[in-house]
Biopython code that builds the backbone (N, CA, C, O; Angstrom):
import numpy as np
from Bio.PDB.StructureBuilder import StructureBuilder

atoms = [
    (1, "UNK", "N", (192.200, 43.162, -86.256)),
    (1, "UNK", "CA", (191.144, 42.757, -87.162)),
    (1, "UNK", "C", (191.600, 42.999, -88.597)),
    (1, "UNK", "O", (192.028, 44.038, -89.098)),
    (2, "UNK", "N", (191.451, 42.067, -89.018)),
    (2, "UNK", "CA", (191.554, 42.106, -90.539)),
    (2, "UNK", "C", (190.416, 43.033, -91.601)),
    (2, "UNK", "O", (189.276, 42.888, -91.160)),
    (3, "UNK", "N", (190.441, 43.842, -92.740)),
    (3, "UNK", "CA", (189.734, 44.224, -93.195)),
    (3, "UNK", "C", (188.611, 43.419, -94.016)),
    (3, "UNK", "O", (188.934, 42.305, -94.429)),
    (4, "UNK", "N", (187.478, 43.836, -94.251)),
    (4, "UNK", "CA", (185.596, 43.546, -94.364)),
    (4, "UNK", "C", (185.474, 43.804, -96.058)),
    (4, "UNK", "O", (186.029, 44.816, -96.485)),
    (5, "UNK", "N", (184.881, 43.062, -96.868)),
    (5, "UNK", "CA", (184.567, 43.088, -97.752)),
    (5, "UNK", "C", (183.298, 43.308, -97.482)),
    (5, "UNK", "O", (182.650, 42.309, -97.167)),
    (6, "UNK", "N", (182.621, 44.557, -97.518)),
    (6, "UNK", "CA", (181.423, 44.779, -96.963)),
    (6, "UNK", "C", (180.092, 44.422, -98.027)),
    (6, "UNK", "O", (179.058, 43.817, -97.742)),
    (7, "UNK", "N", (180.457, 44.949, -99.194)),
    (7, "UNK", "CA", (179.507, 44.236, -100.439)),
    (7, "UNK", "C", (179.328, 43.021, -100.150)),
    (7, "UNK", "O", (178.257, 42.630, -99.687)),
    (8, "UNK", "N", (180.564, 42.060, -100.424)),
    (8, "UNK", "CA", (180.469, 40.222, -100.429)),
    (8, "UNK", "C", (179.758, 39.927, -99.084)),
    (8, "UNK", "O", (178.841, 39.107, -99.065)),
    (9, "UNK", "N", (180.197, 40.643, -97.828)),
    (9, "UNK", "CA", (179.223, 40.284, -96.579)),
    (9, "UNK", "C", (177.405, 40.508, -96.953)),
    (9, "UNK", "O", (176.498, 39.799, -96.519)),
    (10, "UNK", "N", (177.281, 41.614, -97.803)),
    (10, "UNK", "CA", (175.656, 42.060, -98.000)),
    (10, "UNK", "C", (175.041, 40.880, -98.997)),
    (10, "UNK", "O", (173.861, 40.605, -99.213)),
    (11, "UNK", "N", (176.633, 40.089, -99.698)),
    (11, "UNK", "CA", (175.629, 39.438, -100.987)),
    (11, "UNK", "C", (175.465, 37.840, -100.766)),
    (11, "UNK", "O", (174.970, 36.902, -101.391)),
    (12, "UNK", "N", (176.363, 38.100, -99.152)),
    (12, "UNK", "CA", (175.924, 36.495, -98.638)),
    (12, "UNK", "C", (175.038, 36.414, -97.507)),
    (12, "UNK", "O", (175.115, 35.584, -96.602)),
    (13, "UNK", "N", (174.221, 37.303, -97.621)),
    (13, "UNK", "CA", (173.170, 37.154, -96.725)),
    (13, "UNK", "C", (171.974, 36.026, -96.982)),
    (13, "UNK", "O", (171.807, 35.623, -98.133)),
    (14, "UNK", "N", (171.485, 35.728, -96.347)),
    (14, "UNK", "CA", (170.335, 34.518, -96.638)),
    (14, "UNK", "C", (169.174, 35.824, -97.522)),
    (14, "UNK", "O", (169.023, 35.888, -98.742)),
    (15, "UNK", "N", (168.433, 36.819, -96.387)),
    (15, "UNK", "CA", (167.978, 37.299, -97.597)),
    (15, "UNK", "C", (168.135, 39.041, -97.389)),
    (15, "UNK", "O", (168.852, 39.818, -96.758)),
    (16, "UNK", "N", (167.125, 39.086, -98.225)),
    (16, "UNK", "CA", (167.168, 41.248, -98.259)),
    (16, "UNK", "C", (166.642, 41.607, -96.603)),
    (16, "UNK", "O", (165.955, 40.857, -95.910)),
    (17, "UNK", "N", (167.176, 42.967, -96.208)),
    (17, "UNK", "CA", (166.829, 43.285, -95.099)),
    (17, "UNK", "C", (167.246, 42.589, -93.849)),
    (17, "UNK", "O", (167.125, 43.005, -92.696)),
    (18, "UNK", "N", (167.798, 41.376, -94.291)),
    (18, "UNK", "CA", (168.053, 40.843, -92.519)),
    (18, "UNK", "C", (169.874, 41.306, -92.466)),
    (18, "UNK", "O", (170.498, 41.508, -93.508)),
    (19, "UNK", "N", (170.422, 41.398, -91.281)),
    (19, "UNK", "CA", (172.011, 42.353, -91.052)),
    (19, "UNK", "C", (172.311, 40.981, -90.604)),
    (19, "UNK", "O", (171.766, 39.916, -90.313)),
    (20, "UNK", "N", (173.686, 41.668, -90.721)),
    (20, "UNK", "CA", (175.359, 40.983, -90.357)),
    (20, "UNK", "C", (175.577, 41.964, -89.239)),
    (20, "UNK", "O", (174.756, 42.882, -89.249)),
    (21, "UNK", "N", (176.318, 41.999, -88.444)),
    (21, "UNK", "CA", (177.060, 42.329, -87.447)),
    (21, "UNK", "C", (178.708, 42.453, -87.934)),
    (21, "UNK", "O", (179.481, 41.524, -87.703)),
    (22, "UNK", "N", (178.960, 43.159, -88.329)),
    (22, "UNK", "CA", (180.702, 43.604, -89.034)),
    (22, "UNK", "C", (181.448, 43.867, -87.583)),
    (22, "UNK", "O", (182.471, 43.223, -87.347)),
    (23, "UNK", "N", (181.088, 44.542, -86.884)),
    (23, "UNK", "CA", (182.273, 44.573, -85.798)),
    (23, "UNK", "C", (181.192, 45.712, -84.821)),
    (23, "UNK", "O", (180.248, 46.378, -85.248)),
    (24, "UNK", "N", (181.814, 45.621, -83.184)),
    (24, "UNK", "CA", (181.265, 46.793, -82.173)),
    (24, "UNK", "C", (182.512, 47.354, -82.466)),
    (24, "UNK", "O", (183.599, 46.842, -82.735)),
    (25, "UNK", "N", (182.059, 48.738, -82.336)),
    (25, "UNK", "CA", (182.891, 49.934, -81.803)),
    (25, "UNK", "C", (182.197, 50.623, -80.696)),
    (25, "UNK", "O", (181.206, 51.337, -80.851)),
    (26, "UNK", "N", (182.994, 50.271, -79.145)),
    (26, "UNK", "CA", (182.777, 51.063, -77.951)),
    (26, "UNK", "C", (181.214, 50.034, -77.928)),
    (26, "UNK", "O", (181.175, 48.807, -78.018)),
    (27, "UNK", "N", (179.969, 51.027, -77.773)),
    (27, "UNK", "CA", (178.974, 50.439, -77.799)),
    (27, "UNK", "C", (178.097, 50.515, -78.528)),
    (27, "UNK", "O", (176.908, 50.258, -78.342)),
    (28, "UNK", "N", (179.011, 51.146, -80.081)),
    (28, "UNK", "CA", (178.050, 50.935, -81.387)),
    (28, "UNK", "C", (178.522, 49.259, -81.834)),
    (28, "UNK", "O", (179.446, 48.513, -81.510)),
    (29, "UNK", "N", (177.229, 49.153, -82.828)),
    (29, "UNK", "CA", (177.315, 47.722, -83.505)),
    (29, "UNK", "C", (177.284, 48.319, -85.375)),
    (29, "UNK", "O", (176.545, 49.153, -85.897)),
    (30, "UNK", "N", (178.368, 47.506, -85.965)),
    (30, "UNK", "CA", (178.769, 48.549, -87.703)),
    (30, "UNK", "C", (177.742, 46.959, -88.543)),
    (30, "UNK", "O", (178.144, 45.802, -88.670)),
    (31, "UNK", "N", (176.684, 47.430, -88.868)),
    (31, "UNK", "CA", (175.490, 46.195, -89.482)),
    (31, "UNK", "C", (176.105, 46.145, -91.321)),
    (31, "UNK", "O", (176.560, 47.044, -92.029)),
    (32, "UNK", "N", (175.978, 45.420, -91.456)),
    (32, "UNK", "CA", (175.603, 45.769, -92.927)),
    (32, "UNK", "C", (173.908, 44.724, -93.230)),
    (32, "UNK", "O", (173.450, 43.957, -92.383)),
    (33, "UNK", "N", (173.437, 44.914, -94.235)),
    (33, "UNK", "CA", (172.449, 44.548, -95.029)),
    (33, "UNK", "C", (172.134, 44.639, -96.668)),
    (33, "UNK", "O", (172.524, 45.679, -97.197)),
    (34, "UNK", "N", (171.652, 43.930, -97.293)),
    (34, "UNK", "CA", (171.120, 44.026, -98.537)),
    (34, "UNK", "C", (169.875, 44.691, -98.601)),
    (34, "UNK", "O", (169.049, 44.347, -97.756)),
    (35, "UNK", "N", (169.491, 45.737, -99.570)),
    (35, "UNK", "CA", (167.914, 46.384, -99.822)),
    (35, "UNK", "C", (168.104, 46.015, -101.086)),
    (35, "UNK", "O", (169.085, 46.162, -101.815)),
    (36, "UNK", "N", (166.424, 45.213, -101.390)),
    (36, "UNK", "CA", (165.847, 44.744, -102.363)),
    (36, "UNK", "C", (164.430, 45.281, -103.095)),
    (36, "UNK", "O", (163.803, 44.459, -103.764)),
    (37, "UNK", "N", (163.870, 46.802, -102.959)),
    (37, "UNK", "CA", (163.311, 47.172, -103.334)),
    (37, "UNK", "C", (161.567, 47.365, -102.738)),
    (37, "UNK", "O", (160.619, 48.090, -103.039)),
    (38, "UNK", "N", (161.835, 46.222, -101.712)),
    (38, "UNK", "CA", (160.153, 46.355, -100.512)),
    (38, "UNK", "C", (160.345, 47.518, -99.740)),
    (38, "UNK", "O", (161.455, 48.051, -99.763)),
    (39, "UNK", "N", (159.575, 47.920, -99.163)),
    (39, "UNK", "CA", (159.543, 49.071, -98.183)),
    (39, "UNK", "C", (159.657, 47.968, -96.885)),
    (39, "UNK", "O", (159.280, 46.796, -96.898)),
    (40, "UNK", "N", (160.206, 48.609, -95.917)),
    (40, "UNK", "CA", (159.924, 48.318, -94.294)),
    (40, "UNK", "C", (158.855, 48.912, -93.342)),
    (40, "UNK", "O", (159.264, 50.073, -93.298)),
    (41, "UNK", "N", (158.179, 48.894, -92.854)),
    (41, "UNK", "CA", (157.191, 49.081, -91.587)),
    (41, "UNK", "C", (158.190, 50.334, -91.049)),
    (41, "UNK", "O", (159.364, 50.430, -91.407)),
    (42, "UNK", "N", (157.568, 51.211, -90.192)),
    (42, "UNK", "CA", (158.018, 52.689, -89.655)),
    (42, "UNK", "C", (158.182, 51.991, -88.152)),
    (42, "UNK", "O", (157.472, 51.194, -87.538)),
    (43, "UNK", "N", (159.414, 52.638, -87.845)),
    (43, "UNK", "CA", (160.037, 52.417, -86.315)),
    (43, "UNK", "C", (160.773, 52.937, -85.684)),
    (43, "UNK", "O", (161.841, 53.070, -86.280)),
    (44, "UNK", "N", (160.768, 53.380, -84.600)),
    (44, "UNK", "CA", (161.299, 54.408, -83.474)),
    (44, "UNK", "C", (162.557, 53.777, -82.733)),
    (44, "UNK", "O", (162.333, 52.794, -82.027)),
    (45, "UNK", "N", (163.711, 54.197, -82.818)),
    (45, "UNK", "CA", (164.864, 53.338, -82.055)),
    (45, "UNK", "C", (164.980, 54.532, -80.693)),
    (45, "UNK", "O", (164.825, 55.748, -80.582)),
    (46, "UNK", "N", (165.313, 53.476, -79.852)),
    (46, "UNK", "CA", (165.866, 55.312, -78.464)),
    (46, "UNK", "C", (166.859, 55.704, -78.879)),
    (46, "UNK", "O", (167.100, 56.876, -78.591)),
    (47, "UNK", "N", (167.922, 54.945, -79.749)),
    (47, "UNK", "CA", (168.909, 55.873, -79.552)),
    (47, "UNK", "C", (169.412, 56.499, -81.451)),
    (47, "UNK", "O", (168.817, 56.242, -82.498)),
    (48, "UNK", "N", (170.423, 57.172, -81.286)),
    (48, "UNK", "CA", (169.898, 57.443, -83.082)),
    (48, "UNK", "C", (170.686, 56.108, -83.753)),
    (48, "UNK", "O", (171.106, 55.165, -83.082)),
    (49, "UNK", "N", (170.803, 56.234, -85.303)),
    (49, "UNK", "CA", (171.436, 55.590, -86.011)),
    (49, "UNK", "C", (172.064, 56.319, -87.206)),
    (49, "UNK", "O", (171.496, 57.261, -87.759)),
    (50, "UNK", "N", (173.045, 55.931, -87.514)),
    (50, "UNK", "CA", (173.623, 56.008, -88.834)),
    (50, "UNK", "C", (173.234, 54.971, -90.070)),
    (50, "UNK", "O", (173.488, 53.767, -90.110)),
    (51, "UNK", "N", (172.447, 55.886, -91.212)),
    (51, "UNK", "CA", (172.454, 54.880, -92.608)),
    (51, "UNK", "C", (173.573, 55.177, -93.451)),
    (51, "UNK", "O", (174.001, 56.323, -93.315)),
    (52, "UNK", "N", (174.308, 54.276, -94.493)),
    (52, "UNK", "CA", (174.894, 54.877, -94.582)),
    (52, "UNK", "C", (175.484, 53.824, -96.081)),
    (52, "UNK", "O", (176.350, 52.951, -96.148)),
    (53, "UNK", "N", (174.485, 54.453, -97.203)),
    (53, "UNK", "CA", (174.701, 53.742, -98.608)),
    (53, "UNK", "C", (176.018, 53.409, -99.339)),
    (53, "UNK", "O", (176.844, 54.259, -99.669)),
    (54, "UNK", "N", (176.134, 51.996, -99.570)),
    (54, "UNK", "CA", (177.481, 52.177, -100.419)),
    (54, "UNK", "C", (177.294, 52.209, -101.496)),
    (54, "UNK", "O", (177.937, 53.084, -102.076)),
    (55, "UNK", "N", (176.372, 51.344, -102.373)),
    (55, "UNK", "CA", (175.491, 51.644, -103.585)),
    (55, "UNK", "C", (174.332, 51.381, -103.612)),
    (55, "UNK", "O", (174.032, 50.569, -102.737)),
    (56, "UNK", "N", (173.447, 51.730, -104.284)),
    (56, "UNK", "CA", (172.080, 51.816, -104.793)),
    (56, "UNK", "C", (171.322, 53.030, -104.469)),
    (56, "UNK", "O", (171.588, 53.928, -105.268)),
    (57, "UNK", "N", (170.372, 53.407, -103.470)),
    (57, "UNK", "CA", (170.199, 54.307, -102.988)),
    (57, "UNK", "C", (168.738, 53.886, -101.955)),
    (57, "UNK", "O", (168.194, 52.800, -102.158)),
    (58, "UNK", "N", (168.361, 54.542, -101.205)),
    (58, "UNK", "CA", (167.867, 54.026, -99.923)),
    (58, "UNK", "C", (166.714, 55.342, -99.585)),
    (58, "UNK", "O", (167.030, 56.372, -98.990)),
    (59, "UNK", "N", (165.169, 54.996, -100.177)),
    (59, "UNK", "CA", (164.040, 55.633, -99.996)),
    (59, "UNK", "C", (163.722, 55.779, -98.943)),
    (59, "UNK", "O", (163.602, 54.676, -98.410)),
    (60, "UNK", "N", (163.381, 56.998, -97.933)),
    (60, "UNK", "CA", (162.890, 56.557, -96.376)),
    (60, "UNK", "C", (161.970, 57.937, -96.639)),
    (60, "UNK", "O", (162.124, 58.846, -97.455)),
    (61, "UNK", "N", (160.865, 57.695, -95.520)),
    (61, "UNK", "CA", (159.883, 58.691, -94.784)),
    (61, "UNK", "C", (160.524, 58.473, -93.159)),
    (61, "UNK", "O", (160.593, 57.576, -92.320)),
    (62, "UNK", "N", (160.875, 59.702, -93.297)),
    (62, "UNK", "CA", (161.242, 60.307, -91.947)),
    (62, "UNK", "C", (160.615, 61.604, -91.500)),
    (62, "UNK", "O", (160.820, 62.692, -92.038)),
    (63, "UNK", "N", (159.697, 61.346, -90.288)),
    (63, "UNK", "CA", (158.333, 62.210, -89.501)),
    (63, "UNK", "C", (157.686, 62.549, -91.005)),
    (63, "UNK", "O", (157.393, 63.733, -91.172)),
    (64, "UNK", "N", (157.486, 61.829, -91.880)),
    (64, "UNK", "CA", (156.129, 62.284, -92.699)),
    (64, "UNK", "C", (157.065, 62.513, -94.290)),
    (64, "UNK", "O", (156.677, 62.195, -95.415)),
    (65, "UNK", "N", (157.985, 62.967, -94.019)),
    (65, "UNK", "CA", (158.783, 63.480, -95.166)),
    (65, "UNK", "C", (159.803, 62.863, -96.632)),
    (65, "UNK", "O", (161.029, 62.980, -96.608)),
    (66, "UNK", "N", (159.423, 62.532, -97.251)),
    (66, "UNK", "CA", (160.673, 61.776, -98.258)),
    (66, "UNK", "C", (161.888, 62.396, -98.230)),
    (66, "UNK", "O", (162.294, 63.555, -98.321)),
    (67, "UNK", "N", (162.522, 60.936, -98.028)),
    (67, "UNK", "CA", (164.444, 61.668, -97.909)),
    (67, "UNK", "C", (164.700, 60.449, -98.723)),
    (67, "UNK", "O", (164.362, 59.301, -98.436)),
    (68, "UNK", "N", (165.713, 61.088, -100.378)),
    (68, "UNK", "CA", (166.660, 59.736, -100.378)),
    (68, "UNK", "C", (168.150, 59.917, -100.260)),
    (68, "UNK", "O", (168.682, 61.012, -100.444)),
    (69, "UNK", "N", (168.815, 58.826, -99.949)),
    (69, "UNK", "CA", (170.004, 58.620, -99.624)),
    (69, "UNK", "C", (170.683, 57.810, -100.570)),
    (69, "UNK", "O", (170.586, 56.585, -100.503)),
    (70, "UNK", "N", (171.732, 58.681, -101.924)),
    (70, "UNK", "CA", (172.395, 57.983, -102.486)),
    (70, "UNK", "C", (173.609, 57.157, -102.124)),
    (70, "UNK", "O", (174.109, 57.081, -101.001)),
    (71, "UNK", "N", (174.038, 56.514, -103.290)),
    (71, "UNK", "CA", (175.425, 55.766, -103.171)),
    (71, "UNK", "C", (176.733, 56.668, -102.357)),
    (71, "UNK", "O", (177.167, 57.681, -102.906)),
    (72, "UNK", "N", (177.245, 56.249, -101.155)),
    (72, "UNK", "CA", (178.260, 57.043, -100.637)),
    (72, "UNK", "C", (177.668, 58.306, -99.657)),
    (72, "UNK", "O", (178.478, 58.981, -99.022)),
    (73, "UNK", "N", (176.227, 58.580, -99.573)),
    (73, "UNK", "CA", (176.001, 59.282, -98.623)),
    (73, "UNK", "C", (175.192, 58.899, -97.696)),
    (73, "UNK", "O", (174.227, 58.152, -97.855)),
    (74, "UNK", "N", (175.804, 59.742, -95.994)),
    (74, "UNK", "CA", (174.538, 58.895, -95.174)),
    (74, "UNK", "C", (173.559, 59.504, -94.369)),
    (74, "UNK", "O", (173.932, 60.640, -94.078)),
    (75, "UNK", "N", (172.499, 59.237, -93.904)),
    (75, "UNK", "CA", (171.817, 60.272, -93.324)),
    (75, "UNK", "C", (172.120, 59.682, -91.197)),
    (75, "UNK", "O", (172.857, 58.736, -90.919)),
    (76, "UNK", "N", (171.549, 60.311, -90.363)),
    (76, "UNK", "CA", (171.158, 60.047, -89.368)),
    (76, "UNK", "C", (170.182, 60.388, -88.809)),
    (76, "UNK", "O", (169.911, 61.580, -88.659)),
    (77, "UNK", "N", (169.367, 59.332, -88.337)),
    (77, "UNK", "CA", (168.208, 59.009, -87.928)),
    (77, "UNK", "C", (168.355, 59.854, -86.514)),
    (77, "UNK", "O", (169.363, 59.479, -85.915)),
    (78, "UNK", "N", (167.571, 60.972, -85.760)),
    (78, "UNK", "CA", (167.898, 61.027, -84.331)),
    (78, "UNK", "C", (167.019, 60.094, -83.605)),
    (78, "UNK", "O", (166.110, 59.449, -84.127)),
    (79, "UNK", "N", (167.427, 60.064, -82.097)),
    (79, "UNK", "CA", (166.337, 59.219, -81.698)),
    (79, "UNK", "C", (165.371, 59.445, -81.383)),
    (79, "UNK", "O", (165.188, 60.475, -80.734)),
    (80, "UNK", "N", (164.021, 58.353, -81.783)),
    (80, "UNK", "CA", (162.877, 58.574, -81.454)),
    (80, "UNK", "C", (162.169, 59.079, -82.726)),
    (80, "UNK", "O", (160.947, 59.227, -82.756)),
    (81, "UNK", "N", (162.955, 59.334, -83.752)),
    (81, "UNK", "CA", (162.038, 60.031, -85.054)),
    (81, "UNK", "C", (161.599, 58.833, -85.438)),
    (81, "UNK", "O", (162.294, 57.823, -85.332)),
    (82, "UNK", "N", (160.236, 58.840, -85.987)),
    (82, "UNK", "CA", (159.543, 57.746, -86.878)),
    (82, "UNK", "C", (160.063, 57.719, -88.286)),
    (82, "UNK", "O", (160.161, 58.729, -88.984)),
    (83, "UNK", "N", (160.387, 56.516, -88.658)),
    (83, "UNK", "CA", (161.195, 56.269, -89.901)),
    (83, "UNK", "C", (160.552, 55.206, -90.881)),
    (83, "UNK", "O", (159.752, 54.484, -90.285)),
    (84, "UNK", "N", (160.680, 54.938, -92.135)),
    (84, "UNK", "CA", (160.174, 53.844, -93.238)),
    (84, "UNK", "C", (160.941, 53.757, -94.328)),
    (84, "UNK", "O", (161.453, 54.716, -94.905)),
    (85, "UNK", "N", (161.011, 52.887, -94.556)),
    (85, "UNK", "CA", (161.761, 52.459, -95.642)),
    (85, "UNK", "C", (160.754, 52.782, -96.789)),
    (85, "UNK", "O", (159.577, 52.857, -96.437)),
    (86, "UNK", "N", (160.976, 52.944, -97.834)),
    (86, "UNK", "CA", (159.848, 53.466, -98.793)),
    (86, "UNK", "C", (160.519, 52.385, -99.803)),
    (86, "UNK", "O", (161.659, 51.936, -99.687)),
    (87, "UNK", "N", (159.364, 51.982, -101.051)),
    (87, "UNK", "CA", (159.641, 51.172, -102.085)),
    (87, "UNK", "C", (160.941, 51.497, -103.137)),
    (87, "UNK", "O", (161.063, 52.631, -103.601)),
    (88, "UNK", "N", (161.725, 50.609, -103.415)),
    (88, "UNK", "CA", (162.568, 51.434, -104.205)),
    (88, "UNK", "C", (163.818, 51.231, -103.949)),
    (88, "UNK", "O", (164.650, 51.468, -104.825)),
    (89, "UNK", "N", (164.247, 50.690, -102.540)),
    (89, "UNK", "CA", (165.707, 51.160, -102.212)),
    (89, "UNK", "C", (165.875, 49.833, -102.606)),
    (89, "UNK", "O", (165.084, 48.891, -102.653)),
    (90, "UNK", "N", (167.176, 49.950, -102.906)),
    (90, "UNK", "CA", (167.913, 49.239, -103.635)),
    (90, "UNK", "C", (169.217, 49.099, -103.314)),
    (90, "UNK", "O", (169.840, 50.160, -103.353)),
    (91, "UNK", "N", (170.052, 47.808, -102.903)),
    (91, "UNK", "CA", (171.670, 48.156, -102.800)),
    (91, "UNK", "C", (172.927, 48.317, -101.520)),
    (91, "UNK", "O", (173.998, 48.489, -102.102)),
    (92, "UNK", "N", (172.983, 48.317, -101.097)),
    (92, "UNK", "CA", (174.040, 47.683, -99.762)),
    (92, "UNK", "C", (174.318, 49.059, -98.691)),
    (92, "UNK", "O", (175.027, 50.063, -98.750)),
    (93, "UNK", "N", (173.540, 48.605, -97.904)),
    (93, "UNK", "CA", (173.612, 49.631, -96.538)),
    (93, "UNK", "C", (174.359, 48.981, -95.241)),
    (93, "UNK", "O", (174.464, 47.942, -94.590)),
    (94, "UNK", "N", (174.823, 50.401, -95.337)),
    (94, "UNK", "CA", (175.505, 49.856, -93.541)),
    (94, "UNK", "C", (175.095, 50.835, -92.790)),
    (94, "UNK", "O", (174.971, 52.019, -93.101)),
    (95, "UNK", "N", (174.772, 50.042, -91.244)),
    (95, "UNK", "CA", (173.483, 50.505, -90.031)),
    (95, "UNK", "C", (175.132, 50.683, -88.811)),
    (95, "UNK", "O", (175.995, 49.885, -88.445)),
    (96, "UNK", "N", (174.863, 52.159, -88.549)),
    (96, "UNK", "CA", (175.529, 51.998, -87.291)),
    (96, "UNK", "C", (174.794, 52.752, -85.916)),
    (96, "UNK", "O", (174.435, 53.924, -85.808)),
    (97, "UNK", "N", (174.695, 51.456, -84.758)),
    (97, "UNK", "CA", (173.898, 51.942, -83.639)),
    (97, "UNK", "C", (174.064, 51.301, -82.778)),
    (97, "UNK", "O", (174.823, 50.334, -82.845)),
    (98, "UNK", "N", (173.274, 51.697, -81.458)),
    (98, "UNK", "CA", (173.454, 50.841, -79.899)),
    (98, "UNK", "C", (172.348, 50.157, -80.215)),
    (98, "UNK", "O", (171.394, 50.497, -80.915)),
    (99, "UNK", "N", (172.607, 48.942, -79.509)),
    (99, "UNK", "CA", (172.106, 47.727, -79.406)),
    (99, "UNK", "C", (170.954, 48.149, -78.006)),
    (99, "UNK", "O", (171.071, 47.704, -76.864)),
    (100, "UNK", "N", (170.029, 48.969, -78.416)),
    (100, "UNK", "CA", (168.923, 49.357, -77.233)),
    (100, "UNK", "C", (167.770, 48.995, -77.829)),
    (100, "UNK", "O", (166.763, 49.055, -77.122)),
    (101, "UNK", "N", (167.609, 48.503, -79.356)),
    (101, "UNK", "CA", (165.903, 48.036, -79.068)),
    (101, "UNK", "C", (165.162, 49.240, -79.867)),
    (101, "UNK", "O", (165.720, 50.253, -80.289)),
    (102, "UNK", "N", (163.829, 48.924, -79.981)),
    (102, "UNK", "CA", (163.013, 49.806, -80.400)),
    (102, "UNK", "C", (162.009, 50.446, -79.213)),
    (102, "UNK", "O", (161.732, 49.836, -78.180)),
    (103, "UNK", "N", (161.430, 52.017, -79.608)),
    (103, "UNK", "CA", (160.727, 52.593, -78.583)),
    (103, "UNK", "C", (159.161, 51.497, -79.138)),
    (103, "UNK", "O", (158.325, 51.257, -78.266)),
    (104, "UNK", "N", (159.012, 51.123, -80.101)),
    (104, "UNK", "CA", (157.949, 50.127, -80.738)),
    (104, "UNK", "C", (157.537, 48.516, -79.836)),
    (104, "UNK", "O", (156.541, 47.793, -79.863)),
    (105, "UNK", "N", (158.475, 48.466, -79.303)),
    (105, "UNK", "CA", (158.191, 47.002, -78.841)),
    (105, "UNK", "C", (157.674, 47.278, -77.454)),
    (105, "UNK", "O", (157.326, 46.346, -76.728)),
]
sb = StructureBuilder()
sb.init_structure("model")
sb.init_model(0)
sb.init_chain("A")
sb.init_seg("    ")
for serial, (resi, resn, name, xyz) in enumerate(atoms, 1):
    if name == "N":
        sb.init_residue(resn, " ", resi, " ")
    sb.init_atom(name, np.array(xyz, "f"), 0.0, 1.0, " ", f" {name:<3s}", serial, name[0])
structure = sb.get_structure()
């Protein structure tokens, strides 16, 4: 595999919030996305995830609590914690996780 311009993948997205698929590893999937400053709806995955900012920085309520996540650092979600995107985030995230779905649906 050739190397990912992971910004230019986030800035050719159709729009904010919807992912790319960059590559599986084993039976993680490496997402990227654009954040444009809306909050997201709160959601429970089974298994955990990695966020993981390259710039801007990335507002979340996790079980009740404000966490932000700057440029270059990432947090992990365990599974099953209730999560939200909070107003504000801004800037190119990459999502790494199993392809299992939400405990929500």
């Amino acid at each position: 595999m050739s190397s990912v311009k992971v910004a230019e993948e986030a800035a050719a997205l159709p729009r904010a919030w919807s992912s790319a698929a960059l590559a599986r590893v084993g039976t993680a999937s490496v997402k990227v996305l654009r954040m444009d400053g809306l909050p997201v709806e709160e959601e429970r995955h089974t298994e955990p995830e990695v966020l993981l900012v390259l710039d801007g920085r990335l507002e979340l309520t996790v079980d009740g609590g404000a966490v932000t996540v700057g440029p270059g650092e990432m947090y992990v979600v365990g599974a099953g914690v209730a999560h939200a995107v909070r107003p504000g985030s801004r800037g190119t995230l990459v999502i790494v996780e199993r392809s299992c779905g939400t405990l929500d649906e």
